[in-house]
Residue frames relative to the residue before (quaternion, step in Angstrom):
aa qw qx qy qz dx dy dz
X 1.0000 0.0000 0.0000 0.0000 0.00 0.00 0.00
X 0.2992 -0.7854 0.4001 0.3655 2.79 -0.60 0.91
X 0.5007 -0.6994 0.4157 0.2954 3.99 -0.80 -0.24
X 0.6290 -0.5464 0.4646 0.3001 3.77 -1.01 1.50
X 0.4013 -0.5727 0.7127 0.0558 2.42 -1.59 0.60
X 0.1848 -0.8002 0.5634 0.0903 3.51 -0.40 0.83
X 0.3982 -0.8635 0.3093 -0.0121 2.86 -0.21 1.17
X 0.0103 0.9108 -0.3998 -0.1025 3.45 0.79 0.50
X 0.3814 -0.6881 0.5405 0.2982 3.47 -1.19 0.06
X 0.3873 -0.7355 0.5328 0.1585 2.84 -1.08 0.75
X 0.0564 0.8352 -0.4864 -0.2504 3.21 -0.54 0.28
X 0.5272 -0.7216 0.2742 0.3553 2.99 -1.10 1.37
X 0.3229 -0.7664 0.5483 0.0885 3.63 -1.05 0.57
X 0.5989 -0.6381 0.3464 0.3378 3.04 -0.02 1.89
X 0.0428 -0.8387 0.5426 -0.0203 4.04 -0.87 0.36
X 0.0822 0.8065 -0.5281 0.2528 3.02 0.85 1.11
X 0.4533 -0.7109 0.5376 0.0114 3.12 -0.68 1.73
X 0.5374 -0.5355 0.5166 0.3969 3.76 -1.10 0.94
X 0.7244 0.4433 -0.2330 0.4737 3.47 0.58 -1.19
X 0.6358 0.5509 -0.2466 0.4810 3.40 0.52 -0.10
X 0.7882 0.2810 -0.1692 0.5208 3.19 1.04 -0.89
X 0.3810 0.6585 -0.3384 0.5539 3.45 1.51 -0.38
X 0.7584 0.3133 -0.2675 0.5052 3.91 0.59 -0.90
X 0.6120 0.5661 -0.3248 0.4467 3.78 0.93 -0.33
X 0.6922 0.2529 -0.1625 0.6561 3.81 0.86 -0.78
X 0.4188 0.5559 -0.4549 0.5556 3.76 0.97 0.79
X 0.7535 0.3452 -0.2077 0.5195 3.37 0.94 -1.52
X 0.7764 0.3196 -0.3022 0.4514 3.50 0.31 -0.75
X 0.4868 0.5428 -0.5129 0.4530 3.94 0.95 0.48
X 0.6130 0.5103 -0.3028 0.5217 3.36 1.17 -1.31
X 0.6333 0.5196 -0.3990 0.4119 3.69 0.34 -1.12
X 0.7153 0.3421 -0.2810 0.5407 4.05 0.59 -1.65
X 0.6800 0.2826 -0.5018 0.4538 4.08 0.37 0.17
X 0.7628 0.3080 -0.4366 0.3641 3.63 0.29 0.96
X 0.4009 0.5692 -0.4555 0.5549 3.10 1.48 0.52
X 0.5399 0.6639 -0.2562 0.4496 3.49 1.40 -1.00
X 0.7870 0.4838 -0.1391 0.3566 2.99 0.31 -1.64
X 0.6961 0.5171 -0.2465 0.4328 3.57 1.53 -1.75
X 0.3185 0.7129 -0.3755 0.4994 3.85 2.07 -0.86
X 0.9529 0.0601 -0.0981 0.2807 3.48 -0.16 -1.44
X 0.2577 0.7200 -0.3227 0.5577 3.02 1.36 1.34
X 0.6364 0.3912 -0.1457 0.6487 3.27 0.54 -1.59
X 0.7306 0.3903 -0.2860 0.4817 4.23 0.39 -1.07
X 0.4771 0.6280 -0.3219 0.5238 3.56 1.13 0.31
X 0.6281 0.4557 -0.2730 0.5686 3.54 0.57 -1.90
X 0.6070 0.6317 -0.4173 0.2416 3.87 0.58 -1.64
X 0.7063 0.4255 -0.0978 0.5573 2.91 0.82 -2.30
X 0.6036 0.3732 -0.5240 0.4710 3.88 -0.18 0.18
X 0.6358 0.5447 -0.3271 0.4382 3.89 0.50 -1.41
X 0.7494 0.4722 -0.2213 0.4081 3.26 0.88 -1.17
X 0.6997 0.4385 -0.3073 0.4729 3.46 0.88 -0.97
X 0.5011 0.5374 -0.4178 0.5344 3.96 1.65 -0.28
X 0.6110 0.5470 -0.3831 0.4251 3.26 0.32 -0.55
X 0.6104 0.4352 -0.3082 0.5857 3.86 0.43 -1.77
X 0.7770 0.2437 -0.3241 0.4814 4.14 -0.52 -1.14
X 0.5923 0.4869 -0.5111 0.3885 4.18 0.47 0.62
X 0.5706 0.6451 -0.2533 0.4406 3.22 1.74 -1.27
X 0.7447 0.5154 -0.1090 0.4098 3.46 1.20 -1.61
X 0.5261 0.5492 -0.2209 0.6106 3.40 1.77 -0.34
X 0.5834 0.2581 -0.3467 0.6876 3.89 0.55 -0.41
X 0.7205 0.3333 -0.5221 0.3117 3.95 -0.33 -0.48
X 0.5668 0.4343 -0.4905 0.4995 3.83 0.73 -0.71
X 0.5989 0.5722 -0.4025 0.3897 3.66 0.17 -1.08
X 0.8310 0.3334 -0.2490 0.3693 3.60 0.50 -0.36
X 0.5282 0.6754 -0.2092 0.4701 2.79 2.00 -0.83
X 0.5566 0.4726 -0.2431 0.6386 3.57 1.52 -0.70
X 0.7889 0.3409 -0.2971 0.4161 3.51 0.26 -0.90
X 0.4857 0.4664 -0.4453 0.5901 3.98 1.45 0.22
X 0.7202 0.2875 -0.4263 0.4658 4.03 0.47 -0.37
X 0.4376 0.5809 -0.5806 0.3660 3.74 0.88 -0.40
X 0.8111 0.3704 -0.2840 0.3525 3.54 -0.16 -1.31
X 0.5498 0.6061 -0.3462 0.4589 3.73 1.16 -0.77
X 0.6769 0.4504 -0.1905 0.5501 3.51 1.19 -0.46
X 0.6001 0.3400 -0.3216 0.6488 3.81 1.10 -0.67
X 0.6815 0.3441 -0.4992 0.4098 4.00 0.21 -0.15
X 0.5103 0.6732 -0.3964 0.3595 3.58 1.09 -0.68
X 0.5663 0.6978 -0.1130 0.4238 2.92 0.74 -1.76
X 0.7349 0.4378 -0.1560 0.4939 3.49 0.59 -1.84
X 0.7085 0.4972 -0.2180 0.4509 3.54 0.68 -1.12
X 0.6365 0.5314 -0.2566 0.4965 3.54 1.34 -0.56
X 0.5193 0.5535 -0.3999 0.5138 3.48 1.41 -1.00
X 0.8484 0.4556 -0.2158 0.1613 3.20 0.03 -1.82
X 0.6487 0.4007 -0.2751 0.5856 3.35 1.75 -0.67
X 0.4897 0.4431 -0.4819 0.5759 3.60 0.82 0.98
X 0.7052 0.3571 -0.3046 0.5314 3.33 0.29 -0.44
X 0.5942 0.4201 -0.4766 0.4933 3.87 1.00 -0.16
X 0.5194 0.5113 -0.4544 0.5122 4.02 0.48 -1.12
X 0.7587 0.3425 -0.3853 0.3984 3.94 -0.11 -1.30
X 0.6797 0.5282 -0.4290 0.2739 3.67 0.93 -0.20
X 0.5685 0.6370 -0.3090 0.4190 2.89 1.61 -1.24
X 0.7218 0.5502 -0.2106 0.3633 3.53 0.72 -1.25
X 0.6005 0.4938 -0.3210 0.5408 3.53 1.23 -0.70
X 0.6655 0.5331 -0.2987 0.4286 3.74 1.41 -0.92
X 0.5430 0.6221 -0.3000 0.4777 3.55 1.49 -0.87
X 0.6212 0.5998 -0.3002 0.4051 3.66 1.06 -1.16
X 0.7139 0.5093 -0.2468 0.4124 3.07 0.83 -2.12
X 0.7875 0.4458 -0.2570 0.3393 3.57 0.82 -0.80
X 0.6744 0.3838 -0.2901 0.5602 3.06 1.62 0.28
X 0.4030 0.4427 -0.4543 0.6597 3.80 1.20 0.77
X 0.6870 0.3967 -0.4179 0.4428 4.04 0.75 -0.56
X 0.7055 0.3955 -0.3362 0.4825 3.77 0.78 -0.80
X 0.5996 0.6000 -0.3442 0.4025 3.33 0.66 -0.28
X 0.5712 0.2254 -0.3573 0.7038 3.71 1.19 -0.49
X 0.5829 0.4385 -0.5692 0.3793 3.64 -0.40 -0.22
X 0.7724 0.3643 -0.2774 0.4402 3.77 0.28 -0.74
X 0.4031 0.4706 -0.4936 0.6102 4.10 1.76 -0.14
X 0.8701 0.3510 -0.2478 0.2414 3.62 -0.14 -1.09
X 0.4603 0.5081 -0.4174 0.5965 3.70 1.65 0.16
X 0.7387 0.3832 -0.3670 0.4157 3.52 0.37 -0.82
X 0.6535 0.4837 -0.3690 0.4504 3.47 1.26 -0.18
X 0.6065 0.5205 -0.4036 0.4452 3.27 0.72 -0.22
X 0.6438 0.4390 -0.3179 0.5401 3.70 0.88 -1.22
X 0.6537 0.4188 -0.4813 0.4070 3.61 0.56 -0.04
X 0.7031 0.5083 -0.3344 0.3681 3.67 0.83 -0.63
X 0.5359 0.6081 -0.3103 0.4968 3.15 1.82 -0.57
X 0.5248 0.6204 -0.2457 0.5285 3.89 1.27 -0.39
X 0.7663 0.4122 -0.1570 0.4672 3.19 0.70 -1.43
X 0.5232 0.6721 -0.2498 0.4606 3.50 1.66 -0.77
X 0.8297 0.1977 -0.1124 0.5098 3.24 0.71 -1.74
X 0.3775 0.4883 -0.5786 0.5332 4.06 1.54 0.56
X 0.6975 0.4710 -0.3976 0.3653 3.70 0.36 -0.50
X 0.6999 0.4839 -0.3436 0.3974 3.20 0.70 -1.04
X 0.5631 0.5626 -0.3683 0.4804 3.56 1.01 -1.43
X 0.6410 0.5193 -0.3489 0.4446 4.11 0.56 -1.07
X 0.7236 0.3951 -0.2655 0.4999 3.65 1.11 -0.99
X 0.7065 0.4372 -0.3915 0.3955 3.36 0.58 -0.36
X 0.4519 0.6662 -0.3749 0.4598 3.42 1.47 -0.66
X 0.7457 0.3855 -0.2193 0.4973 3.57 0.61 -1.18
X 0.4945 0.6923 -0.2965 0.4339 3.14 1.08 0.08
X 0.7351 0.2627 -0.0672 0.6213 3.17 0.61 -1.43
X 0.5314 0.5895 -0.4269 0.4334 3.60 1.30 0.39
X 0.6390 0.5023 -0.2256 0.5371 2.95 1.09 -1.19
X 0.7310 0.2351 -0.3749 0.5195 3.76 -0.02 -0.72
X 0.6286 0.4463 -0.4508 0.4501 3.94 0.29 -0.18
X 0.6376 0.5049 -0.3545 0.4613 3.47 0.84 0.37
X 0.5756 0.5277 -0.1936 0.5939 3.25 1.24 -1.24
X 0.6249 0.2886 -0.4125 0.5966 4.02 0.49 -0.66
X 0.6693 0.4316 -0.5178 0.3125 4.25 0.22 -0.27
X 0.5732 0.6092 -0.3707 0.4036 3.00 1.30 -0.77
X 0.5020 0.6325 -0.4269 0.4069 3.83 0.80 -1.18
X 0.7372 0.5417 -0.2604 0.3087 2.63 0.14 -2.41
X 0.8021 0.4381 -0.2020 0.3521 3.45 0.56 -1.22
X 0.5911 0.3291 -0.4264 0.6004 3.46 1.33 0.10
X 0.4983 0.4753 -0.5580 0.4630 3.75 0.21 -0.07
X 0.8230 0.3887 -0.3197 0.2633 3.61 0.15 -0.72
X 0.6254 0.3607 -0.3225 0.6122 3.32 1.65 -0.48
């Protein structure tokens, strides 16, 4: 008889050709250096987006920061008007009250002068008075005696 062959399997053992494999880790090197590349791109756009973002952020904060000293300056301003404009009141009020005492003391001193002139007048009239009738009784006297 004659005798089997025994037949083994083989098993197939991957064969991956230098060339073959030389074009596979070509592709997938090429493939991870544009995955690579598109990464640091996109992390680019980020960091630009991002740094637009921070110098948009920093532009509304000065913007407000100016528009918090604007008004600190227009209330300043206001508070500076208003106590200038009090002093000019006070002072115009200081005047008024000295232009008032000032005729009050023209218009007492006039009066106490007319009151002077009144009672020099009167005293002058009564003087002639009592001149006159102290004449008029010498006069009597003097016809009573002749």
């Amino acid at each position: 008889m004659k005798k089997k062959k025994k037949h083994q399997k083989k098993t197939k053992k991957s064969k991956i050709s230098f060339h073959r494999l030389a074009k596979i880790t070509s592709r997938s090197l090429s493939k991870a250096y544009e995955g690579f590349k598109n990464k640091q791109k996109i992390n680019k756009l980020k960091k630009i987006k991002l740094k637009k973002r921070e110098e948009a952020r920093g532009i509304t904060k000065e913007k407000k920061e100016l528009k918090l000293r604007e008004e600190q300056i227009n209330k300043d301003q206001e508070e500076q008007r208003q106590k200038e404009q009090e002093e000019l009141r006070m002072r115009k009020e200081k005047i008024r009250l000295k232009t008032e005492e000032q005729r009050l003391k023209t218009e007492e001193q006039r009066r106490k002068n007319e009151e002077e002139q009144k009672l020099k007048d009167k005293g002058e009239q009564n003087l002639k008075v009592e001149l006159t009738s102290r004449l008029e009784a010498f006069k009597i006297n003097k016809t009573k005696k002749n």
